[in-house]
RODO-2510 file (C-alpha; in nm, 4 decimals, decimal comma):
residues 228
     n   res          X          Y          Z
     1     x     0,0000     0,0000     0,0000
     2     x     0,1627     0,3385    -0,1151
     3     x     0,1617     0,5857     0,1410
     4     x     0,0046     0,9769    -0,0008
     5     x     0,2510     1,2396     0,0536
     6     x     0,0602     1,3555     0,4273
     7     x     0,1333     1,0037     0,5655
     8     x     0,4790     0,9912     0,4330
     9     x     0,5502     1,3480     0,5590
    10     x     0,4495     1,2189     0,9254
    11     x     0,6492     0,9309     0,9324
    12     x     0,9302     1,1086     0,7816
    13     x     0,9372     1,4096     1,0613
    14     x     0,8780     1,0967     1,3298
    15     x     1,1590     0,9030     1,1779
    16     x     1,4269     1,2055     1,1982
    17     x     1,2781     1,3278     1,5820
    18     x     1,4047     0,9785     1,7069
    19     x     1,7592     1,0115     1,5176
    20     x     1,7193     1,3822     1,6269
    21     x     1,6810     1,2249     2,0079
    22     x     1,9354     0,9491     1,9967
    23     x     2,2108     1,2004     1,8061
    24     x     2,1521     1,4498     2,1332
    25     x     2,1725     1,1894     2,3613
    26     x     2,4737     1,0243     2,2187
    27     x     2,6439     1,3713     2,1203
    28     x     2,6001     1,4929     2,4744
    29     x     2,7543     1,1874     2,6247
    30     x     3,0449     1,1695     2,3337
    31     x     3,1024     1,5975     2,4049
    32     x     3,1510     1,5773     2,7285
    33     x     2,8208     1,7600     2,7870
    34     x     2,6740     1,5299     3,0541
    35     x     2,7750     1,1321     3,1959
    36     x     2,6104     0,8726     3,0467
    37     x     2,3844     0,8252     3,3630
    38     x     2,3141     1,1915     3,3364
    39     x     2,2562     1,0888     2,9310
    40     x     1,9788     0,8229     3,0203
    41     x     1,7613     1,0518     3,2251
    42     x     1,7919     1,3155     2,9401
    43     x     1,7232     1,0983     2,6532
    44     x     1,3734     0,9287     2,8721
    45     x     1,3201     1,3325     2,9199
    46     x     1,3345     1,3939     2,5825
    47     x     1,1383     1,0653     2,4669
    48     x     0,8404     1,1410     2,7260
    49     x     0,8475     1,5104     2,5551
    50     x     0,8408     1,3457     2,2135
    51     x     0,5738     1,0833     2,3104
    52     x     0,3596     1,4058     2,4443
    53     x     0,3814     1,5893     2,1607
    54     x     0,2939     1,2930     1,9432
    55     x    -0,0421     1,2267     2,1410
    56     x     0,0428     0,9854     2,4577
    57     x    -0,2508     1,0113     2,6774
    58     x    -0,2336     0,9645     3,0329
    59     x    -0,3999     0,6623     3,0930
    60     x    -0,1236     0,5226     2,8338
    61     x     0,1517     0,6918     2,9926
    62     x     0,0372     0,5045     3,3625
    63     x     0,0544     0,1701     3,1498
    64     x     0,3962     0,2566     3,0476
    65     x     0,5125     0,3396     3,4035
    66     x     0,3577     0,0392     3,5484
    67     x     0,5600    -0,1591     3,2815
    68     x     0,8784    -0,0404     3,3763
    69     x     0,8585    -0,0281     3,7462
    70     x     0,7578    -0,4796     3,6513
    71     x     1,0536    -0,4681     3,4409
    72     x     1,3167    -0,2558     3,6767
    73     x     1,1844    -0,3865     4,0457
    74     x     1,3539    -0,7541     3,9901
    75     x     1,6657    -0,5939     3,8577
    76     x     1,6858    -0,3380     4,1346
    77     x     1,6572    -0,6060     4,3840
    78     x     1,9416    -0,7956     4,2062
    79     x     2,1628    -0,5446     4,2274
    80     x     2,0847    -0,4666     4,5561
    81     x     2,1719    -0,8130     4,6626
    82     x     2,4599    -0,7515     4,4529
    83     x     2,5898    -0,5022     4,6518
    84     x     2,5716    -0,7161     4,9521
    85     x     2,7166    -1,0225     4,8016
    86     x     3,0398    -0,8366     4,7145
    87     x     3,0622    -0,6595     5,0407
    88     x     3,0442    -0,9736     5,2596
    89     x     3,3224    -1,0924     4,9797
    90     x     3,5124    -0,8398     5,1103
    91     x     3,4484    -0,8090     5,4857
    92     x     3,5317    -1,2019     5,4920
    93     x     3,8319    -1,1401     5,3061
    94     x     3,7175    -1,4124     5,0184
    95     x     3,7828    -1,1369     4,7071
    96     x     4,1766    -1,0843     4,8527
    97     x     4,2718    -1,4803     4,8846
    98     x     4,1170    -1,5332     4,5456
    99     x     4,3245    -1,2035     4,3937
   100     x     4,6493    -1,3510     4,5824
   101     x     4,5706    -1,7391     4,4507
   102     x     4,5422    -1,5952     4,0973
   103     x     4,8609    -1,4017     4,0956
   104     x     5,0685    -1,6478     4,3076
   105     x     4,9602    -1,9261     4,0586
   106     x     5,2154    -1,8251     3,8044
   107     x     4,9968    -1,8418     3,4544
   108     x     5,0539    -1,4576     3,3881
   109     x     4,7989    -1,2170     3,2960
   110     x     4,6873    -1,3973     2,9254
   111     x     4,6563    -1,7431     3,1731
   112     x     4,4718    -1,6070     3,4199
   113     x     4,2312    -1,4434     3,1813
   114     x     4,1858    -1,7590     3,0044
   115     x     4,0926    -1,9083     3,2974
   116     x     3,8283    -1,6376     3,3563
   117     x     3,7037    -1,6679     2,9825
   118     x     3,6501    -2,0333     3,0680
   119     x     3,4259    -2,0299     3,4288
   120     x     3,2515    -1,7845     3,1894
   121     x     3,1818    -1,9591     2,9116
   122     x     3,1044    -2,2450     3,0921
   123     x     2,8410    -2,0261     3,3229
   124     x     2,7105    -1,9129     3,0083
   125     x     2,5888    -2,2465     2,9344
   126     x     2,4203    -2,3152     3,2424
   127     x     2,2768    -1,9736     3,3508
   128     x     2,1779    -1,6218     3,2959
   129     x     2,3886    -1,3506     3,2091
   130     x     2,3059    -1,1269     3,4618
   131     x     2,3431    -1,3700     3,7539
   132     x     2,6816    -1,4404     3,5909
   133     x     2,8135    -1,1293     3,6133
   134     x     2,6560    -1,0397     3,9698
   135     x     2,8152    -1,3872     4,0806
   136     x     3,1927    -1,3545     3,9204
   137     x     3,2248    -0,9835     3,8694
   138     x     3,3330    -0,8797     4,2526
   139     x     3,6221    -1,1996     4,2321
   140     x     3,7241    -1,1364     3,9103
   141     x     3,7404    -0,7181     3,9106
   142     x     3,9835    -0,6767     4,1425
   143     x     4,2035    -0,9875     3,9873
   144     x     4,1970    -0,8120     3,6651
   145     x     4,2796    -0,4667     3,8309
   146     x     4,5893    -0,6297     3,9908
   147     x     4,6943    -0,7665     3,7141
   148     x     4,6828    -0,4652     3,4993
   149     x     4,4276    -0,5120     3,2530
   150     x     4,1704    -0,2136     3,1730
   151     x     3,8390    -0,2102     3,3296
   152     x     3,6664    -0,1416     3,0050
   153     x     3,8498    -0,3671     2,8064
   154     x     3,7748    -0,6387     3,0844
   155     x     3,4094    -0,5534     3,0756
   156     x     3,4153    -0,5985     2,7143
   157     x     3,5649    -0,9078     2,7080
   158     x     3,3784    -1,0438     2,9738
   159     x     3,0398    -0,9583     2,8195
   160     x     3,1319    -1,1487     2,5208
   161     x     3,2294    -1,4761     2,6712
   162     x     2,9421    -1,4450     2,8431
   163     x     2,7261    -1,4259     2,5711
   164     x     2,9201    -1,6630     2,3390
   165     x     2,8591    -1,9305     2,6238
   166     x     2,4592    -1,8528     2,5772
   167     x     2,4782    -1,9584     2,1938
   168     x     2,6750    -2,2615     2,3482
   169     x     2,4991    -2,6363     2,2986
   170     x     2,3259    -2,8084     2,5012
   171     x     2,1737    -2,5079     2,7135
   172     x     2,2421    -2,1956     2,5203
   173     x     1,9903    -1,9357     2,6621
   174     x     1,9933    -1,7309     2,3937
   175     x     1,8710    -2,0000     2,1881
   176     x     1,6173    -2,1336     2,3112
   177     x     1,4593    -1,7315     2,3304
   178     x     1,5183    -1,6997     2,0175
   179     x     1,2777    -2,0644     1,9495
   180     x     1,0511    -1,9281     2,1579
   181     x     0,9773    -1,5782     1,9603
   182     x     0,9921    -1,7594     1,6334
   183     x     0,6251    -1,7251     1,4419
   184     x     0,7197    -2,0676     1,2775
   185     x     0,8358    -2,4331     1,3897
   186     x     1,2106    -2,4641     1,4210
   187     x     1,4027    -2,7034     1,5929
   188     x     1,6674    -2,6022     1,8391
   189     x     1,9410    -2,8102     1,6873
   190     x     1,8291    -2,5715     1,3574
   191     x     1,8878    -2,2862     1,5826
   192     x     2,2222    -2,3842     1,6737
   193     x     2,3609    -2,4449     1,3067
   194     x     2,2280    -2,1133     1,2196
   195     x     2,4256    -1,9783     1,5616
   196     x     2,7300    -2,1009     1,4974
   197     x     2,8572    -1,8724     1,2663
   198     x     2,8222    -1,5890     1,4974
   199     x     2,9842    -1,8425     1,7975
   200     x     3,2795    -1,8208     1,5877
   201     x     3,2829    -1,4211     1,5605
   202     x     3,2244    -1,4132     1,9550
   203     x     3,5228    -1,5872     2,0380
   204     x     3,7357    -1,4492     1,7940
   205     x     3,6252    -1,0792     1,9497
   206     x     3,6957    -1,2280     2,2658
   207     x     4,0470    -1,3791     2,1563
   208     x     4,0961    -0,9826     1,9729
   209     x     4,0182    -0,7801     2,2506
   210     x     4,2249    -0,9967     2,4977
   211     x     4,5492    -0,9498     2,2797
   212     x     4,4821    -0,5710     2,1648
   213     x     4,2988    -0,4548     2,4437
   214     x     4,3197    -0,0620     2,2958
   215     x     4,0391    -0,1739     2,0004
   216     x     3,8515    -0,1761     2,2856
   217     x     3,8843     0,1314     2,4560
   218     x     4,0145     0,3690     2,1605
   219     x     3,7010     0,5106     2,0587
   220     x     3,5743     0,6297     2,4609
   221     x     3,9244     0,8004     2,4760
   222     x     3,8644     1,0090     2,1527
   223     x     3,4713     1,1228     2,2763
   224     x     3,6821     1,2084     2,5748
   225     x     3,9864     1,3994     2,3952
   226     x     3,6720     1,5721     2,2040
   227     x     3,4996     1,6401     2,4897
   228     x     3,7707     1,8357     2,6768
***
């Protein structure tokens, strides 16, 4: 059905006010204007304006707040526990015997990051990604500070074995989600094959990132060079 030139006016204009929304956000966060915390409250500022202009009603924009507060309640109460997990890591002294074990055990940095890569990838078969990183983040952190590696480029890194585990056979998360939003019949094992190509890619990011851990961090340090 061709659209007349009113209807393709309107969706044009919407169209640009979203790039228009995510270029200030982004361009405020890359110049230095505001954090990126500071960025998400102004971009959901500048969305609610947008979705008020366009026509949100009240009674819609109620709906929308009770479907957030479902969605960010459980993940607010995660990290939460988070937070107390990896302070009674601390206070029992768990996070500094692990830190010593890993540098006393000789492997160097690459081993002991290998050995990271692998209790992730391994999680990531069996579990969520969230509860991965709430479980091995406060251990691992502080081993990867000690041993010199970048935060970001550790975050990076660790976010992609992560995932690559959830594409993993036999219980790749990410998988079965995907079966479960597909309109049509597909078998899992179909799934897989059709996952395996971008298995491959994850690990070689993973394997990249580890060895030139600048690829990862390059492009924050020139928004920050710009920004100042």
């Amino acid at each position: 059905m061709e659209l007349d030139s009113a209807e393709f006016r309107e969706v044009l204009v919407s169209t640009l006010l979203v790039l228009a929304l995510v270029a200030a956000t982004l361009g405020g966060i890359w110049l230095g204007f505001f954090t990126p915390t500071e960025g998400a409250g102004v971009g959901a500022a500048l969305a609610l304006l947008l979705a008020l202009w366009k026509g949100l009603r009240a009674k819609e924009l109620f709906e929308i707040v009770l479907s957030v507060g479902r969605t960010s309640a459980p993940l607010l109460l995660l990290l939460f526990c988070a937070q107390l997990y990896s302070r009674v890591l601390s206070m029992t002294g768990l996070t500094a015997a692990a830190k010593e074990l890993f540098i006393a055990s000789g492997l160097g940095p690459l081993g002991v990051l290998a050995i990271m890569v692998a209790i992730w990838f391994v999680l990531g078969c069996l579990i969520d990604s969230i509860s991965i990183i709430l479980l091995t983040v406060p251990v691992f952190a502080p081993v990867a500070m000690a041993l010199g590696f970048d935060p970001l480029a550790f975050s990076i890194l660790g976010i992609l074995a992560i995932e690559c585990g959830l594409l993993t056979p036999p219980f790749g998360m990410l998988v079965y989600t995907v079966k479960a939003a597909l309109p049509q019949e597909a078998s899992v094992g179909e799934i897989f094959r059709g996952a395996i190509p971008y298995w491959f890619a994850l690990i070689g990011a993973v394997i990249v990132i580890a060895v030139f851990p600048r690829l990862a961090t390059w492009l924050p340090e020139v928004g920050m060079a710009i920004g100042r």
